[in-house]
PLY file of the C-alpha trace (Angstrom):
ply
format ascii 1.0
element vertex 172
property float x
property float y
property float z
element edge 171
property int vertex1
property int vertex2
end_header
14.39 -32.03 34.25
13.11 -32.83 37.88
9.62 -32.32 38.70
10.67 -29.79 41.62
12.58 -27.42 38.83
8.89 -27.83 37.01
7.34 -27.33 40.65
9.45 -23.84 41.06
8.93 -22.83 37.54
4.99 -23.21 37.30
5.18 -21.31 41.07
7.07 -18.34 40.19
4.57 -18.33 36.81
1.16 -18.69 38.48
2.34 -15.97 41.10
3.75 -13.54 38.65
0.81 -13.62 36.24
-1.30 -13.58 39.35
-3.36 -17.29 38.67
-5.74 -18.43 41.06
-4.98 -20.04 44.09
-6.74 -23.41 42.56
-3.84 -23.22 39.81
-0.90 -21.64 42.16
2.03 -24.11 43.98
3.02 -22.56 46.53
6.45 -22.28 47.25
8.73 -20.34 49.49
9.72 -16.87 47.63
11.34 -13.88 49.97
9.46 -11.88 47.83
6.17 -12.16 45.54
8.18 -11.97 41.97
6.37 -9.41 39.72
8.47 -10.71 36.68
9.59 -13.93 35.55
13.33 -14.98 36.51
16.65 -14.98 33.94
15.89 -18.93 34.56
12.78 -19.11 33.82
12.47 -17.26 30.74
15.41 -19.26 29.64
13.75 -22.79 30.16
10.58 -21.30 28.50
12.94 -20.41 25.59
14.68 -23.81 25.20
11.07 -26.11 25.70
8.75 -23.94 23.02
6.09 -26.54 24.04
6.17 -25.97 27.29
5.86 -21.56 26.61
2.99 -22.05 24.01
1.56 -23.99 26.88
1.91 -21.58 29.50
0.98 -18.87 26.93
-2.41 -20.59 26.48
-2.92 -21.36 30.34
-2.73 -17.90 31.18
-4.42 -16.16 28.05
-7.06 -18.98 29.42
-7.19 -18.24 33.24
-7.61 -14.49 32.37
-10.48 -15.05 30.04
-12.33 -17.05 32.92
-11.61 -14.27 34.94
-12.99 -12.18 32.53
-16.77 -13.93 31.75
-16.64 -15.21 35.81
-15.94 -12.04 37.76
-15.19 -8.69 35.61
-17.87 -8.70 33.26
-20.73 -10.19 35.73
-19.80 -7.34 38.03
-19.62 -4.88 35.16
-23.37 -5.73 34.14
-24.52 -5.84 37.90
-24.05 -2.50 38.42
-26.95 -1.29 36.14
-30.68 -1.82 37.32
-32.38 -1.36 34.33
-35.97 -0.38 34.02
-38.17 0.72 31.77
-38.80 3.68 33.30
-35.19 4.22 34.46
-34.27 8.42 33.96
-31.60 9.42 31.49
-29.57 11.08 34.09
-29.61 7.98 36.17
-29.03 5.35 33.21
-25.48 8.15 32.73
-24.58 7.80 36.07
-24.82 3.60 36.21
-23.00 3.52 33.25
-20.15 5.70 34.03
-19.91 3.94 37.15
-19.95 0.71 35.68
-17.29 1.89 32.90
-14.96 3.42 35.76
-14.98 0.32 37.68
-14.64 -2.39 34.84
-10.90 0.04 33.69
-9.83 -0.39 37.40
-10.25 -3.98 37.15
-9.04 -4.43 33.62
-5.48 -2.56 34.56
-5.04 -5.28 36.74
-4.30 -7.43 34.22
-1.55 -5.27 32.66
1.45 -6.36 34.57
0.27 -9.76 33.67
-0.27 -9.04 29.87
3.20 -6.56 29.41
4.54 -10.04 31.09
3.03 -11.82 28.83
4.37 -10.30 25.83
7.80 -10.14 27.41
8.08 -14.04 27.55
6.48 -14.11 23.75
9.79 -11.48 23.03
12.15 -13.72 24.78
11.15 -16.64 22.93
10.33 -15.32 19.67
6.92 -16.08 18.92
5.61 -12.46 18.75
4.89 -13.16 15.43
2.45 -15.99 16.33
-1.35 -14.93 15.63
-3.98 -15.78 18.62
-7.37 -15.40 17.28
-5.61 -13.48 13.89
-4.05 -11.04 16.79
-0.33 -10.68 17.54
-0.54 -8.23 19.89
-1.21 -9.68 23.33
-2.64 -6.69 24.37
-5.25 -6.73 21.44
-6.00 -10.71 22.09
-7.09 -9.64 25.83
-9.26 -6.80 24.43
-10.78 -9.01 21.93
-11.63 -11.54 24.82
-13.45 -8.85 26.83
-15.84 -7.48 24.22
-16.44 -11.00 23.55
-17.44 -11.40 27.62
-19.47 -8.38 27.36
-21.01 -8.82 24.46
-21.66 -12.66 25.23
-23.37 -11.08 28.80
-25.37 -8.28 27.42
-28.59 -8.25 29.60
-31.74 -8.62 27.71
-32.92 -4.39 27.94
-29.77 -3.04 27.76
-30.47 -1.24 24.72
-32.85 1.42 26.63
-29.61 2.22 29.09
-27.75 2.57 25.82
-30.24 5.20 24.36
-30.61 6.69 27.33
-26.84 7.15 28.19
-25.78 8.85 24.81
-28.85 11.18 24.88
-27.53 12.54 28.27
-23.88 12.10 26.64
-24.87 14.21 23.77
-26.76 16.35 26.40
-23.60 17.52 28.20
-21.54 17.72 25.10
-23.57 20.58 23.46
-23.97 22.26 26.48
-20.20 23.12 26.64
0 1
1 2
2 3
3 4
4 5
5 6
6 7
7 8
8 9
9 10
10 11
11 12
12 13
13 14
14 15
15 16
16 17
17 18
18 19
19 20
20 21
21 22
22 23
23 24
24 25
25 26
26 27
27 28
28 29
29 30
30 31
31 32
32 33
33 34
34 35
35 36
36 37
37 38
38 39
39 40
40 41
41 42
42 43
43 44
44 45
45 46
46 47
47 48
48 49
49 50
50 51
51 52
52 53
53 54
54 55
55 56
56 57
57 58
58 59
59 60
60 61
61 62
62 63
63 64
64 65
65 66
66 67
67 68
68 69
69 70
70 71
71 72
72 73
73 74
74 75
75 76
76 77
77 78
78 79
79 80
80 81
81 82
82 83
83 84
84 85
85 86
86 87
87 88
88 89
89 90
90 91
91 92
92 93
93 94
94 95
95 96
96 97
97 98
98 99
99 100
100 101
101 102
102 103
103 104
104 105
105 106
106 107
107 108
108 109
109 110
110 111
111 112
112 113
113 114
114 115
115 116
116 117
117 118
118 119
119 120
120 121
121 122
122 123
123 124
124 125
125 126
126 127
127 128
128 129
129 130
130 131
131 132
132 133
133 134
134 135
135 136
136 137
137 138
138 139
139 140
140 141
141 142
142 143
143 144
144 145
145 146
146 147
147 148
148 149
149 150
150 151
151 152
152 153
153 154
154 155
155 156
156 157
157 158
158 159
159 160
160 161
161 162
162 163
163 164
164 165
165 166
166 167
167 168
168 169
169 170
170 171
């Protein structure tokens, strides 16, 4: 194996699962691939090292992403005070919620990729953090971020949101 066949494998990987540019090669593609190659899957498949590795890389790089730019964001868009209205404390947090889905179904391509190459080289039955379901890991890993983040009042927002929650459901 040549280092440039490593070179184009780890650059159609870090574009199709979308890495950061600090972990991305760069090499020449006519277009952006949006799923790993017949090739590629294939040397995955025949070095099981090498897959667990990448398996772990990414699972990794998307958890960064995670506690470094979704979750901060998520938190940042409540301003919680104590004297904060319940109809206001609603409104940040559906607004937070609505934004933190569109940035999580980013990741999908990237995960339903994910468990494509664990398919095509068998190890579906492998358990990450007593998950098999990739889909489940990457959930786990969020409401770890979030709950890892949780500012220091946010149980008044909580309060506050599910009395105006419960507010608008019995009004119906």
């Amino acid at each position: 194996m040549s280092e440039d066949e490593l070179d184009y494998y780890w650059a159609e990987i870090s574009q199709v699962f979308n890495l950061s540019e600090e972990f991305r090669l760069e090499k020449a593609f006519n277009t952006k691939p949006t799923i790993l190659s017949h090739e590629t899957l294939t040397f995955l498949r025949d070095n099981p090292e090498i897959a667990e590795f990448v398996e772990d890389f990414i699972l990794d790089a998307y958890n960064i992403t995670l506690r470094e730019e979704v979750v901060p964001e998520f938190w940042e868009k409540f301003n919680i005070d104590d004297d904060i209205d319940t109809k206001s404390a609603f409104d940040q947090f559906e607004r937070a919620v609505t934004h933190l889905r569109a940035r999580i179904v980013s990741f999908n391509p990237g995960l339903q990729e994910l468990a494509r190459l664990r398919h095509a080289c068998q190890t579906t039955h492998k358990p990450l953090y007593g998950l098999t379901d990739i889909n489940e890991v990457f959930k786990l890993q969020l409401k770890g971020s979030l709950h890892a983040q949780l500012p220091v009042n946010y149980l008044e927002l909580i309060k506050k949101f599910y009395s105006q929650a419960f507010i608008v459901y019995y009004a119906r």
